[in-house]
N, C-alpha and C positions, 0 to 999 in steps of 0.2 A: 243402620246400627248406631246408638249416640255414640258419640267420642269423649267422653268427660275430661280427658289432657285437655284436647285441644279448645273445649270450649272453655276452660279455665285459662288456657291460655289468651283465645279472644277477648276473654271478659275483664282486661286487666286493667286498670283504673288506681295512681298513686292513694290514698288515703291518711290523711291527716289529722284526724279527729278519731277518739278513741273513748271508747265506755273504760268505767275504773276498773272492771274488770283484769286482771295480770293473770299474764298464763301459766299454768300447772309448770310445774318438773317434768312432766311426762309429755308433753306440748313443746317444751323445749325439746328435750332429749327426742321428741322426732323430729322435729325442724334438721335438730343437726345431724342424723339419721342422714336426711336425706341429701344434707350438703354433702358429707361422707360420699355419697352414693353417684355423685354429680360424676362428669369427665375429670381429669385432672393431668396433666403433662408428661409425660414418660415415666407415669403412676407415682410421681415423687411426693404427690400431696403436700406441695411447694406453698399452704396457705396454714393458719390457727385464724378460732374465733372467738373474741372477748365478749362475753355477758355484763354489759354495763347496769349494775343492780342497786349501787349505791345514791341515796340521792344525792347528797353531797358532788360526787363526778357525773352525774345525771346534768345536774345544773349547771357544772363547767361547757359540761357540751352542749346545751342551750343557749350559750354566752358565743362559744365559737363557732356555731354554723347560724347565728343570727334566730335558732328555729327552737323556742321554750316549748314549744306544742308537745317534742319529744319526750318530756319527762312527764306527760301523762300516758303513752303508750303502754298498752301489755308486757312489751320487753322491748331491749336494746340489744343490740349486737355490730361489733365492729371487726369487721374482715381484714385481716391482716396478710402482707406476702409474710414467708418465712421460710429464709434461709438458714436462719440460726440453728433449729433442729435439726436439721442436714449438716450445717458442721462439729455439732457433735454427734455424729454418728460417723463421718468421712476420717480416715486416717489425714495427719496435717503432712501437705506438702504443695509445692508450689504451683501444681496442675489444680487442687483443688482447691487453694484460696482463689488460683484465679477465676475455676466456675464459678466460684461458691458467690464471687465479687462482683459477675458479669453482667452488663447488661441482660445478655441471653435468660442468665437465670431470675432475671427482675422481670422480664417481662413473662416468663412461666410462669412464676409466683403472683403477677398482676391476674395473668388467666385463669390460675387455680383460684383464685377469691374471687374473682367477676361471675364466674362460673357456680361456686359453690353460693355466691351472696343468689344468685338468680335461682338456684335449685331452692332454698327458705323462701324466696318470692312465691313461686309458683307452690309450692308443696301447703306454704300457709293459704293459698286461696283455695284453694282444694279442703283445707278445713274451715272455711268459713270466715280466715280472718282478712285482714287489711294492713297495706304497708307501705314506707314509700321509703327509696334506697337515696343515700345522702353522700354526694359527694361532697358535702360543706363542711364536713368533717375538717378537710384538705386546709379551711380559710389558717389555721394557725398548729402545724403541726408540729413544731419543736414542742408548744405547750402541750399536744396531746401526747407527744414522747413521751412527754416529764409524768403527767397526768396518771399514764398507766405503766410508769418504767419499762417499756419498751426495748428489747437489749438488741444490741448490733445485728443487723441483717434481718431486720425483720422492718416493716413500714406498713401504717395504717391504710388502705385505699379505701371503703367504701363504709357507712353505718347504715344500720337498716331499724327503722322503728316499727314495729310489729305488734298488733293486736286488734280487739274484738270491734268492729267498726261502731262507727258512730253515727257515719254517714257514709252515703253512696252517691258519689259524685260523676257527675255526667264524664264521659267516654271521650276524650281529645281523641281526634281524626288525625289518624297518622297520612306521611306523606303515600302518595299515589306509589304504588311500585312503581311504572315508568321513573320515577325519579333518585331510585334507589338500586333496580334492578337490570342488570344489561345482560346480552347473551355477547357472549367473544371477545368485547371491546368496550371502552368505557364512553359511557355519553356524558359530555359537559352539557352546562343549565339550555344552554341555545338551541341544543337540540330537543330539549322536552319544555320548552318555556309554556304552549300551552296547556300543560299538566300545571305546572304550577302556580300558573293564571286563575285556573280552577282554585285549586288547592288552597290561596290564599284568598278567594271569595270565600270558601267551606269554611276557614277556620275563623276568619273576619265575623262570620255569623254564629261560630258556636262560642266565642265570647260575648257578642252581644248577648245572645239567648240564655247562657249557663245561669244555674240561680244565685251562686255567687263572683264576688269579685268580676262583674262583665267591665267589659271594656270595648276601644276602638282596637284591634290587632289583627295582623297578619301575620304568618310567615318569615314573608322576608321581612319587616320591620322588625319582628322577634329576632332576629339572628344576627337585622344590625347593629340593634340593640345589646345582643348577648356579647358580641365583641368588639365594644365601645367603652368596655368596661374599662376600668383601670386595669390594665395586667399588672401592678404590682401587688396586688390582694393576694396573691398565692403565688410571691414571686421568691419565697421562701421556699420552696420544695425542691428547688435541685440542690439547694446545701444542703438541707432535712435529708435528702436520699443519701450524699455524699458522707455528711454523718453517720449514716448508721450501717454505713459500707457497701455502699453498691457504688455503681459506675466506675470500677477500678479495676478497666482492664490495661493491662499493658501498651500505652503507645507503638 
């Protein structure tokens, strides 16, 4: 019997490129249907989601995640945690500023939007579009505070640029399960090295072959790469979070 989820979900490939096409009212309004509909944390629906429509803050956020591509997508949309809603609805008192304040509840609030941005992932491939979730968002987040006045307890985590493809770009080879998957116990790299031996011939090859952008890479060159970076590019985010009230549980 076909399984149409799962093979949407196998089929899942970032996209970048986007026809002029922008999507309906009623295209959005199911995307968010379906974030609605996602899992969500002791049903608090600890997340809000912005429609980035204007081009004017279109092109700010081309500027801050490095990536102009975004302002010719279908749509925009920026997941946000949010506590704020929550405290105005909680009676004020000192148990609930300090949930309201808590890591605890930052990191629900992280899961409700990771969750709901991935329910518009998949729901939009299922209708035919194309998307890729941006955490570049993150490179300068005081300016995206300001950007979309942002009020206390709430924090931007992820964007997602969404619409009618352009192209269809070749399938990156995820890691081997052995190397992500254990029963009981956790395996470090020693124990599955020759999985990932593999894995970085596999990927070594699906850059050379890809039609764009090929190159010489692996794996693990990717990842020493990825944290060789400067960590101070987003070294802004724990005062960004402390600004806008979270991490303020009592010592």
């Amino acid at each position: 019997m076909p399984n149409t989820a799962l093979d949407t979900l196998l089929a899942h490939r970032s996209v970048r490129k986007f026809t002029p096409e922008k999507l309906t009212t009623d295209q959005v309004h199911t995307l968010i249907d379906a974030a609605q509909h996602s899992a969500t944390s002791t049903f608090s629906q600890q997340y809000s989601i912005l429609s980035v429509t204007n081009p004017a803050k279109l092109a700010v956020l081309g500027d801050i995640t490095g990536h102009h591509w975004l302002e010719k997508a279908g749509h925009y949309f920026i997941f946000l945690v949010d506590q704020y809603r929550n405290q105005q609805l909680v009676p004020t008192s000192a148990t609930t500023a300090e949930n309201l304040h808590s890591v605890d509840k930052l990191l629900a609030g992280i899961f409700d939007a990771t969750i709901a941005t991935e329910a518009v992932v998949t729901a939009g491939e299922s209708l035919g579009l194309g998307s890729t979730i941006m955490g570049s968002i993150l490179n300068d987040v005081p300016r995206l505070i300001q950007l979309f006045d942002l009020p206390e307890l709430t924090f931007p985590i992820l964007g997602l640029a969404i619409g009618h493809p352009a192209e269809q770009p070749e399938q990156k080879p995820r890691l081997p399960q052995e190397l992500i998957h254990f029963e009981n116990q956790y395996q470090p790299i020693t124990a599955t090295e020759p999985h990932l031996v593999a894995y970085d011939a596999l990927l070594k090859t699906y850059y050379q072959q890809r039609s764009t952008n090929q190159r010489e890479e692996t794996f693990t060159h990717h990842i020493v790469t990825e944290f060789s970076r400067d960590p101070q590019q987003r070294a802004g985010i724990l005062a960004a979070l402390r600004q806008q009230g979270f991490l303020q549980e009592k010592q």
